[in-house]
C-alpha positions as CSV (number, residue, x, y, z in Angstrom):
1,X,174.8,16.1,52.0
2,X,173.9,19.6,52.9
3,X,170.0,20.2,54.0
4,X,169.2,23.5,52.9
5,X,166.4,25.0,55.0
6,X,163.6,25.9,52.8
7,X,162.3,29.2,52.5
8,X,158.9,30.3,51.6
9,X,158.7,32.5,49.1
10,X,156.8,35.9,49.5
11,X,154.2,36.1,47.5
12,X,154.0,39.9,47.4
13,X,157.0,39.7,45.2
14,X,156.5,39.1,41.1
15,X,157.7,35.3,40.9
16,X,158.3,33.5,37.2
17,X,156.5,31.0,36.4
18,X,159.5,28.7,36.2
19,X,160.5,29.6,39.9
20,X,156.8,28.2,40.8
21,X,157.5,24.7,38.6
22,X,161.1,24.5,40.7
23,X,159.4,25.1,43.7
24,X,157.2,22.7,43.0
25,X,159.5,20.3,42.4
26,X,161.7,21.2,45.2
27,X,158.7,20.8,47.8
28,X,156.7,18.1,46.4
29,X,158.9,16.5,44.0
30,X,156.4,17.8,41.5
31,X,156.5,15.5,38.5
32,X,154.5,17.7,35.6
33,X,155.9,20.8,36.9
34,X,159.5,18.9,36.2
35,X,158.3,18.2,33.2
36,X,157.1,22.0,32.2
37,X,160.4,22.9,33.4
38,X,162.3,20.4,31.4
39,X,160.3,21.7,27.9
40,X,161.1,25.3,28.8
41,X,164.3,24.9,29.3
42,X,166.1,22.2,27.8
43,X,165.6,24.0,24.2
44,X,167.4,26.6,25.8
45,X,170.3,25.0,27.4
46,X,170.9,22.9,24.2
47,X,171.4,26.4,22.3
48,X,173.3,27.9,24.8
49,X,175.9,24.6,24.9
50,X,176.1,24.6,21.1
51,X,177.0,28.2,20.9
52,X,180.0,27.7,23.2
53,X,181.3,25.4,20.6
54,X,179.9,21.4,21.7
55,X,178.6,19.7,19.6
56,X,174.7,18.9,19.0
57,X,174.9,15.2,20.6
58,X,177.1,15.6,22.6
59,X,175.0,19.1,24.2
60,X,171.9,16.9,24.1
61,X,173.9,14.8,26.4
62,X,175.1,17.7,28.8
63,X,171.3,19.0,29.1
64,X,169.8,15.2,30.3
65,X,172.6,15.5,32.3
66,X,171.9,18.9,33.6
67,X,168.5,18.4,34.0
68,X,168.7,15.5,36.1
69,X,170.7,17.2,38.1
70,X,167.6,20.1,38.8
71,X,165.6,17.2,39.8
72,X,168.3,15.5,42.0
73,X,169.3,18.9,44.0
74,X,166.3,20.3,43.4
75,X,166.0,20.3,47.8
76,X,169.0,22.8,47.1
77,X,167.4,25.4,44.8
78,X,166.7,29.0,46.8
79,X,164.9,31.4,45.1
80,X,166.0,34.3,47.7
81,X,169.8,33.5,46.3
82,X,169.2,32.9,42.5
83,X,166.5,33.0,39.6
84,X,166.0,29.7,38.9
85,X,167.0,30.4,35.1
86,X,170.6,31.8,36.8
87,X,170.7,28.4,39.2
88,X,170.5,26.2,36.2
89,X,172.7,28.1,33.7
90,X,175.1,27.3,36.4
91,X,174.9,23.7,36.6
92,X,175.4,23.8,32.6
93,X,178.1,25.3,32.6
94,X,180.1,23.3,35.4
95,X,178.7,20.5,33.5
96,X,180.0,21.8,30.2
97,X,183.6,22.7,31.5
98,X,183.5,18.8,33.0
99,X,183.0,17.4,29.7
100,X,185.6,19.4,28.0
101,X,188.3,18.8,30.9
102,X,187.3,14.8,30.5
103,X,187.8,15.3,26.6
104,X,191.3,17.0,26.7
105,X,192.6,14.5,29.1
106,X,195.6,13.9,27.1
107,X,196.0,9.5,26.2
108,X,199.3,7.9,28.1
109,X,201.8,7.8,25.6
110,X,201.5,4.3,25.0
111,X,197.8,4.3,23.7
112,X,198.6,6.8,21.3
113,X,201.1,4.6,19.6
114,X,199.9,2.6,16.9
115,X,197.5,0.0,17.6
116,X,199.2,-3.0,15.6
117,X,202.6,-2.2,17.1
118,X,203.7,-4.6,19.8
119,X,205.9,-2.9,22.7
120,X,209.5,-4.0,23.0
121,X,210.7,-4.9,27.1
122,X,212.0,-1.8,27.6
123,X,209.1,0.3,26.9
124,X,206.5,-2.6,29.0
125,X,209.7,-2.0,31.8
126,X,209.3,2.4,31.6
127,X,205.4,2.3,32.3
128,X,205.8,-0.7,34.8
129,X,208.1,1.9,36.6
130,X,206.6,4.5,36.7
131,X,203.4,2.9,37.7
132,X,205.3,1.8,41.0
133,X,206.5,5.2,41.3
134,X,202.5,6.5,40.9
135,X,200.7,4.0,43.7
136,X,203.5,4.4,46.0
137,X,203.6,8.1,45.6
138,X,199.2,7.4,45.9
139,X,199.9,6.1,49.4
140,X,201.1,9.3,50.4
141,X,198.5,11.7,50.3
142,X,195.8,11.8,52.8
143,X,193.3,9.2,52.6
144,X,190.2,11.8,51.3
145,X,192.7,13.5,48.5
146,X,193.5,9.9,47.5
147,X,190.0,8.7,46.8
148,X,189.2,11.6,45.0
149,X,192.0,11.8,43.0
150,X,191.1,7.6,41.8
151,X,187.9,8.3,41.2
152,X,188.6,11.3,38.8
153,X,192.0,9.5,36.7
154,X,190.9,6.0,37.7
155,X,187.3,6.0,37.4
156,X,187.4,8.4,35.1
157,X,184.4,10.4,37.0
158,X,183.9,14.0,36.1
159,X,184.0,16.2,39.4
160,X,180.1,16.5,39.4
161,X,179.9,12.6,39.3
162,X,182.0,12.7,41.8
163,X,180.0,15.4,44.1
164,X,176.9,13.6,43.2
165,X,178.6,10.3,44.3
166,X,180.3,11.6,47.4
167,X,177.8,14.2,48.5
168,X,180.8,16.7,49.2
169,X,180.2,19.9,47.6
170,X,181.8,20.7,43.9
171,X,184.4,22.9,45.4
172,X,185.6,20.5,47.7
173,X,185.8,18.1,45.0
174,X,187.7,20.5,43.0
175,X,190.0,21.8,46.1
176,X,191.4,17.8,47.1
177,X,191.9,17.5,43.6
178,X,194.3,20.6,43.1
179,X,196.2,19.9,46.4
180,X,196.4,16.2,45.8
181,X,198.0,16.9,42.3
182,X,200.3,19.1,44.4
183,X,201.5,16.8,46.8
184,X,201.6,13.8,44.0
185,X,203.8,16.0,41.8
186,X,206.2,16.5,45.0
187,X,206.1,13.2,45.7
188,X,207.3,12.1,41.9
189,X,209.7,14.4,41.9
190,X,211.7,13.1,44.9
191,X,211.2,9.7,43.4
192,X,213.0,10.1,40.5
């Protein structure tokens, strides 16, 4: 995980009131000022995820989400790059697009056939197949692309879970991903 060093902030320069709760946090792992924090904006957040089309449970479950997240990375927060309202817009809204990635994962063609149908051999044969085809074309990427890649289809993690897991930053997360799809889809295609 990446220390940030932290910066004091200048007083001589108007801060918000919710800058001084995060910095709070940050520094001292402030618990009430958390919880100011959490009152002012988790109102907010909920709105803002609803009005991009999510549902009301579901954005209630995005904003604990989110909000454990301020308190987790809070050591990462710098006030000198971003208003605190900007820093955790921007963990919604990776959190959000997570969700909705997770959601329109589309289901393997055999659990979206009906549920009381029993498969015939030849069908159990196809995903046996290609199955074999999928781990051995697994074993060929590079050992950090690989884990990533399980955790996200196999474990089902979204890439913040992952980052939060890992430690690696989101982008890294996201960048093994993209080139490990790459490789895999090379990979398949030469053993077909």
């Amino acid at each position: 995980m990446k220390l940030v060093t932290q910066t004091p902030v200048d007083v001589s320069e108007p801060v918000s009131e919710q800058t001084v709760w995060m910095i709070a946090i940050r520094d001292t792992r402030d618990r009430d000022a958390f919880a100011r924090l959490f009152d002012h904006f988790a109102p907010r957040l909920k709105g803002f995820i609803v009005r991009s089309g999510t549902s009301s449970s579901m954005a209630e479950e995005i904003v604990q989400d989110v909000m454990l997240t301020v308190w987790r990375k809070a050591d990462m927060f710098d006030p000198h790059r971003a208003q605190v309202s900007a820093w955790i817009y921007q963990i919604a809204r990776n959190r959000q697009i997570d969700v909705i990635r997770k959601e329109r994962r589309p289901l393997p063609e055999e659990l979206g056939e009906d549920p009381g149908s029993e498969p015939d051999a030849s069908q159990i044969l196809a995903v046996d197949q290609e199955t074999q085809r999928i781990r051995q074309a697994l074993t060929k990427l590079k050992p950090d692309q690989r884990d990533i890649i399980q955790k996200a289809y196999m474990g089902e993690l979204t890439h913040q879970e992952i980052s939060a897991q890992t430690g690696l930053p989101l982008g890294t997360i996201k960048s093994r991903i993209r080139l490990g799809l790459e490789r895999l889809r090379h990979e398949l295609k030469e053993l077909r």
